[in-house]
C-alpha positions in Angstrom: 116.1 38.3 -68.3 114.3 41.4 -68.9 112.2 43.0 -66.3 108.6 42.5 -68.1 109.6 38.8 -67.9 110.6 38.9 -64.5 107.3 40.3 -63.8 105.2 37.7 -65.8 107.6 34.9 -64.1 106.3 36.7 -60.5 103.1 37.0 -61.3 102.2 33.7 -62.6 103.8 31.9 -59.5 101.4 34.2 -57.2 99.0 33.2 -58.9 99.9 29.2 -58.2 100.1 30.2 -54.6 97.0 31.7 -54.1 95.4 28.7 -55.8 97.1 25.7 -53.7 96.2 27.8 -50.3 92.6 28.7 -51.7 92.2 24.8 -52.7 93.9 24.3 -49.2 91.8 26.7 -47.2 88.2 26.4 -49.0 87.2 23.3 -46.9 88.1 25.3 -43.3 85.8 28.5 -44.7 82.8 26.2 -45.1 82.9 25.0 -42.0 83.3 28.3 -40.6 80.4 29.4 -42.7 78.3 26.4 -41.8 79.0 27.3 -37.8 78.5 31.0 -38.7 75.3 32.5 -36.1 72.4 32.8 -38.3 71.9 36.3 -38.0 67.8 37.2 -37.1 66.4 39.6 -35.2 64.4 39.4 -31.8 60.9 40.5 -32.4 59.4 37.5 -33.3 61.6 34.8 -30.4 59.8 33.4 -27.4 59.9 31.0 -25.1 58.4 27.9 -23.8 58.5 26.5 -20.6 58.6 23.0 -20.1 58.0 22.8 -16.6 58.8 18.9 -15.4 62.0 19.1 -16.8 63.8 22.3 -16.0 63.6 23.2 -20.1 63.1 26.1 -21.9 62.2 26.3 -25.8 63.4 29.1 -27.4 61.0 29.4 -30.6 60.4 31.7 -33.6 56.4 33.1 -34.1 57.3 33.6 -37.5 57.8 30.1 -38.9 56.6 28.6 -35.6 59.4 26.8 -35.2 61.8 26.0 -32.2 65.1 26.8 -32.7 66.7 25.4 -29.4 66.7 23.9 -26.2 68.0 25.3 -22.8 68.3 22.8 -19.8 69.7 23.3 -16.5 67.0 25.9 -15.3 65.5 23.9 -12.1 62.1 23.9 -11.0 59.9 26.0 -13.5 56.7 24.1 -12.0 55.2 28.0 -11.7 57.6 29.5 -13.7 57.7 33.0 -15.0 59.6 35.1 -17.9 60.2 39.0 -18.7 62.7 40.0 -21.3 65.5 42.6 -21.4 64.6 46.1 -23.2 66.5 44.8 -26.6 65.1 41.3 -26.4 67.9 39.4 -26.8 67.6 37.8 -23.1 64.9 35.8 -21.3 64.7 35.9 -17.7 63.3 33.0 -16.1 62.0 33.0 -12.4 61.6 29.5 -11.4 59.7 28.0 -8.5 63.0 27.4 -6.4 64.3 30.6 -5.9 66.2 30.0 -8.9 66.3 33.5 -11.7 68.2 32.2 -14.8 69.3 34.2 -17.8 68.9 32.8 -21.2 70.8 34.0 -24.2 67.6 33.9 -26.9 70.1 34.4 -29.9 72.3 31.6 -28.9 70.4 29.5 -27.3 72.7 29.0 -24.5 72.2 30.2 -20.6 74.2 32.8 -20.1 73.9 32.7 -16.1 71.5 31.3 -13.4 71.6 32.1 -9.5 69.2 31.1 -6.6 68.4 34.0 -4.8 65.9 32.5 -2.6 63.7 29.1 -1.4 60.4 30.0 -2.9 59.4 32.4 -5.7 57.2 32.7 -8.3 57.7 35.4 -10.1 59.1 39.1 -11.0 59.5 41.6 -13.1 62.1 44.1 -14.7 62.4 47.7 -14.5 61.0 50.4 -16.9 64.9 51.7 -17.6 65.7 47.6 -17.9 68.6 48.0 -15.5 67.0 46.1 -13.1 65.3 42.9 -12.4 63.3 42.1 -9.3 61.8 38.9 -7.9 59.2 38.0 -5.3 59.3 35.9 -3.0 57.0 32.9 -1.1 60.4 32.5 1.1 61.7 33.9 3.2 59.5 36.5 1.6 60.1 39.8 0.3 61.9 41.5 -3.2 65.0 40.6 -4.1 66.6 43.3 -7.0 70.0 42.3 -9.5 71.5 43.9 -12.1 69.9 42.8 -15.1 73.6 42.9 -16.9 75.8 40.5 -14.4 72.2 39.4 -11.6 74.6 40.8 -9.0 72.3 41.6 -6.2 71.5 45.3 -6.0 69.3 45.4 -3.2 66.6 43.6 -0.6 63.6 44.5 0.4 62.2 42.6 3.5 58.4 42.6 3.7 58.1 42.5 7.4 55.1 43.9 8.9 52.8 43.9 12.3 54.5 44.6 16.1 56.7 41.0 15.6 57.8 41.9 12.1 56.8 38.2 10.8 57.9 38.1 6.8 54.6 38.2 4.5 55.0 36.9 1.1 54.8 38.7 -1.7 53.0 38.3 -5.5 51.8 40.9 -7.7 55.4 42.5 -8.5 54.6 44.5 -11.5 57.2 47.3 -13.0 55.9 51.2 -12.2 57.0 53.7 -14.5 60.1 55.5 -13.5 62.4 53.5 -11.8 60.8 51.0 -9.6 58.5 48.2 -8.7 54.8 47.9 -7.2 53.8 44.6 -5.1 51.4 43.4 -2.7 51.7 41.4 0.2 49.9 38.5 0.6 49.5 38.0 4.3 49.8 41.4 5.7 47.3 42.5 3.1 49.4 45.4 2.5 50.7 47.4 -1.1 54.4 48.5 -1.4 55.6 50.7 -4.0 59.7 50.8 -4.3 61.4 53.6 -5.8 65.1 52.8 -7.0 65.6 56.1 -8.5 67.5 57.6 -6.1 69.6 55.4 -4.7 68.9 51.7 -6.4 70.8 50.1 -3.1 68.5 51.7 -0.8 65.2 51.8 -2.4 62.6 54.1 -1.3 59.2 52.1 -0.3 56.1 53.8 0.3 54.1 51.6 2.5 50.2 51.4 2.1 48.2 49.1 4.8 45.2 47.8 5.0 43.8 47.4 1.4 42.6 44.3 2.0 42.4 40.7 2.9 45.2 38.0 1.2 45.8 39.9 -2.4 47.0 36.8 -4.5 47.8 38.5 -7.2 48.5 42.3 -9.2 48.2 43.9 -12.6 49.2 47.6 -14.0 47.5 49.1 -17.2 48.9 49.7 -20.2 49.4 53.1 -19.3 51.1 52.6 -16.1 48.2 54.6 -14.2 46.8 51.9 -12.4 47.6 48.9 -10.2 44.8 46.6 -9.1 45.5 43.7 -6.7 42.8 40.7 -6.4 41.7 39.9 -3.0 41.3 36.0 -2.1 40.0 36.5 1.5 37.2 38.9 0.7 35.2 40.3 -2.1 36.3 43.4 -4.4 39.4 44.5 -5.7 42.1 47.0 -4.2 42.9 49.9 -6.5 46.2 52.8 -6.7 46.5 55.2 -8.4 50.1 55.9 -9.3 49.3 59.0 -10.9 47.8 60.0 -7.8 49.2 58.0 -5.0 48.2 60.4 -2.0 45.0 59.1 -2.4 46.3 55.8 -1.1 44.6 52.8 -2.1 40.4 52.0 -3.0 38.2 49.4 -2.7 36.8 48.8 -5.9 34.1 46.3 -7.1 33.1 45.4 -3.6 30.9 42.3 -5.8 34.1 40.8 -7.3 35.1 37.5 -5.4 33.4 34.6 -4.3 30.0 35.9 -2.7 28.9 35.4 1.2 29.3 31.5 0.6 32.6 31.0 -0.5 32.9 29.0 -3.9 35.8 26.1 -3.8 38.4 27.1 -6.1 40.1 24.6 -8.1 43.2 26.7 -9.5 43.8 30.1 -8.7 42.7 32.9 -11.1 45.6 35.0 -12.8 45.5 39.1 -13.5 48.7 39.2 -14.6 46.9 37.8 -17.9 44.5 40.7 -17.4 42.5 41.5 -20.4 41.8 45.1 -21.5 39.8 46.1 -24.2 37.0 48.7 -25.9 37.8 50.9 -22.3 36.4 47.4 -20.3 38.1 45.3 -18.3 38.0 41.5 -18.4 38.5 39.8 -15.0 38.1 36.0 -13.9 35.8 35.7 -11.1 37.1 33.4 -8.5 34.9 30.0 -8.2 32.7 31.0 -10.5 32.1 30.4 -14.0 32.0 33.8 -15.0 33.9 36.7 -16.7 34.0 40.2 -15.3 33.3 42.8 -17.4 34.2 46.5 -16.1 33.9 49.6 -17.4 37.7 51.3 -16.8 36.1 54.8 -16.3 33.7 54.4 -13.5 35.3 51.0 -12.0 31.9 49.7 -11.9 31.1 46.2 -12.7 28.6 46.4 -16.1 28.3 42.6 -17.8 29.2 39.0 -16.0 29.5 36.5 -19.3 28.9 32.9 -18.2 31.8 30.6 -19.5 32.2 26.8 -19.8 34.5 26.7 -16.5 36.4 28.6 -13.4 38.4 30.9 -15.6 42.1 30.9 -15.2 43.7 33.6 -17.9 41.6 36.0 -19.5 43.5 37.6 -22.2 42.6 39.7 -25.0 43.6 39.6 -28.4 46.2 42.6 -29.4 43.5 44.7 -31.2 41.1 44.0 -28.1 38.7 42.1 -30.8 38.2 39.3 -28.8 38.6 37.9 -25.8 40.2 34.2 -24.5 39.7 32.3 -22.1 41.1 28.8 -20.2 39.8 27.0 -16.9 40.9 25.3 -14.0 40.0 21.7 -14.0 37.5 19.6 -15.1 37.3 21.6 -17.9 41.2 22.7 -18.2 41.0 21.0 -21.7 38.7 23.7 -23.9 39.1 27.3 -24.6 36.3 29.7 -25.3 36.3 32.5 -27.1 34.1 35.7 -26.3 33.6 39.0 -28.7 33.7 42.4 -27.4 31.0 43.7 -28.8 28.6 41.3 -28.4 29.8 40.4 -24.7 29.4 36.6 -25.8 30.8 33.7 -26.4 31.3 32.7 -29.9 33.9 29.4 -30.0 34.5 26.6 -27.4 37.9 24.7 -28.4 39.2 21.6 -27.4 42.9 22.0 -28.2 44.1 19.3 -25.9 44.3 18.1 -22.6 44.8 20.5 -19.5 45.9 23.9 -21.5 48.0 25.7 -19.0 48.8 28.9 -20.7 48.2 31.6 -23.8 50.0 33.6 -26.1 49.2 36.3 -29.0 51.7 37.0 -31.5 52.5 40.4 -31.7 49.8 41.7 -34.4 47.5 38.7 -32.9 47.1 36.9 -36.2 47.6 33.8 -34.4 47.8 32.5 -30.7 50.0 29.9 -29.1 48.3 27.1 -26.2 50.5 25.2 -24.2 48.6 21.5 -23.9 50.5 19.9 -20.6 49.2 16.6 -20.9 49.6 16.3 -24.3 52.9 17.6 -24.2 52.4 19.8 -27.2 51.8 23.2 -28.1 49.3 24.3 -30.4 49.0 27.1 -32.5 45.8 28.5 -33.7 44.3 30.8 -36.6 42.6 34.0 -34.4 40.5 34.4 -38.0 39.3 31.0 -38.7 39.7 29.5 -35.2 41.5 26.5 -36.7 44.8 25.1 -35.7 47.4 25.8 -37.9 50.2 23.8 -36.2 51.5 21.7 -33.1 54.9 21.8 -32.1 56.0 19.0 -29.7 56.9 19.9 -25.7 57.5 18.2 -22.5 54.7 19.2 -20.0 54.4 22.8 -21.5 53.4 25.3 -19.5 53.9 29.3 -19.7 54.7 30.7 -23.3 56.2 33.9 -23.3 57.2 36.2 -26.4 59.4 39.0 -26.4 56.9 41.7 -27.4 56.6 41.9 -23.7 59.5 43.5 -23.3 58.1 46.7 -25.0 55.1 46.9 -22.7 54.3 47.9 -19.0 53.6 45.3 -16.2 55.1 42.5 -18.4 
């Protein structure tokens, strides 16, 4: 045998070979191609809380779809979200102390703790390293790795001669390294610097601002931090920029008036709305939106509204503004322009809406119907739905262009 037949003779029974393991091995690569992560980005996940079942949804804002479900996250009956620098991971603060990490790309929970008995809420540091929860009880900021939650530090907010535990709301992320939080009973505003030394946080303590602060908001610059006051009228101001001024009373008219209103769900800041240099704020009890103008901090329009506003939220470019009420009228949303300072839609989009969303560029927004156990989505142009996507008792949504801005 010569050697170019040796060669053909070689060659040809390669050949056979690869074909019988190619005919052998083609059904195994499909399957590994079918089970293959799709491969997406982040910026257009979120997620929605469905509250009476310990369920999150993890859904796209793009096709408004939902792309899967994540169980085993407790109590989310006043449950909150923030969302690593990247966002790739959700972090859920639920109602029973319980802070839960969810994977947003895989759908899956990647780890979930319960750091203490009551909390509703936190936030996560400027830097990301960091996430921090408040506490109803026992109270006070708890602070974890945002990596591994291994706790990084505690922050006890004990105050007066007996040094009684106050709880704490409002936890907002300052720049730099750190966190900015009121305390509810001991009327009090604590701002914790981790830079140093994130084990042994530095808190600068400020007293007296005011009576029961409920709740806290930062703006988009970082500059300011505003707390609401339940137990009196007006608002309590810092300055971060210039924090030896300590804190201000601002809009001593803001509240309830000299005959307190009832108040049939609490107002929320955190959904603050800022926009043409005003600042839209829900007054307690009443049916009424705040307007005030950011330079002066004085109070310049009220806009009557359908109901006790809950979250009043402005649309990304600050064209309009939307709001949603406590009950009787938790079923409609109205909508109010910035430039006339009225309201120019009232929309039923089912029964008790709990909670807003914008997508990022605020061509459309997402309302969380409880009772209807759905979640509608809805044209910001034309004011029409668009969609519904079904939910059990939906309440917060959350999308991950938070993760890019400051105090959410």
């Amino acid at each position: 045998m010569d050697r170019r037949t040796f060669v053909n003779r070689i060659s040809q029974r390669v050949a056979l070979a690869g074909l019988t393991l190619g005919a052998v091995a083609a059904p195994q690569m499909a399957q590994a191609l079918d089970n293959a992560p799709v491969l997406r980005g982040t910026g257009d996940l979120g997620i929605v809380i469905e509250r009476a079942v310990g369920k999150v949804q993890v859904v796209n804002t793009s096709t408004r779809t939902s792309l899967a479900t994540v169980s085993g996250l407790g109590d989310l009956s006043h449950a909150s979200v923030v969302f690593s620098r990247d966002g790739r991971f959700a972090y859920v603060f639920g109602r029973d102390g319980g802070l839960s990490k969810v994977d947003l790309l895989t759908g899956t929970l990647n780890k979930r703790i319960v750091q203490a008995g009551n909390s509703i809420g936190g936030a996560i540091s400027q830097d990301g390293r960091f996430v921090a929860a408040q506490n109803y009880q026992p109270g006070g900021v708890r602070i974890f790795d945002a990596a591994t939650l291994e706790p990084v530090a505690t922050i006890a907010a004990s105050y007066g001669t007996t040094g009684q535990t106050s709880k704490v709301v409002g936890l907002a992320d300052a720049p730099g390294v750190g966190f900015v939080f009121a305390l509810f009973d001991a009327g009090e505003i604590w701002v914790a610097d981790l830079s140093a030394n994130p084990a042994q946080p530095r808190v600068t303590r400020y007293a007296n601002v005011g009576k029961q602060p409920y709740d806290g908001l930062i703006t988009p610059d970082g500059r300011y931090y505003l707390a609401g006051l339940f137990g009196e009228d007006g608002l309590a101001m810092l300055d971060l920029w210039q924090p030896e001024r300590g804190v201000q009373k601002v809009l001593a008219g803001y509240g309830r008036g000299e005959e307190p209103l009832p108040v049939f769900k609490m107002p929320h800041l955190r959904g603050w709305a800022m926009a043409d240099g005003r600042l839209y704020l829900p007054a307690i009890g009443r049916h009424e939106v705040l307007v005030v103008d950011t330079r002066s901090w004085q109070e310049v329009a009220r806009i009557a509204v359908k109901g006790q506003p809950v979250f009043v939220m402005a649309r990304p470019d600050g064209r309009e503004i939307w709001v949603n009420f406590a009950h009787p009228d938790n079923s409609h949303v109205q909508v109010i322009d910035s430039l006339s300072q009225k309201v120019t839609h009232t929309l039923a989009p089912g029964k008790v809406v709990l909670h807003m969303e914008f997508t990022p560029r605020g061509e459309a927004v997402w309302i969380s119907c409880r009772d209807d156990n759905k979640v509608v989505v809805f044209d910001t142009r034309t004011h029409q739905p668009l969609s519904s996507l079904a939910a059990d008792a939906p309440s917060g949504i959350f999308f991950t262009t938070r993760a890019a801005r400051i105090g959410f």
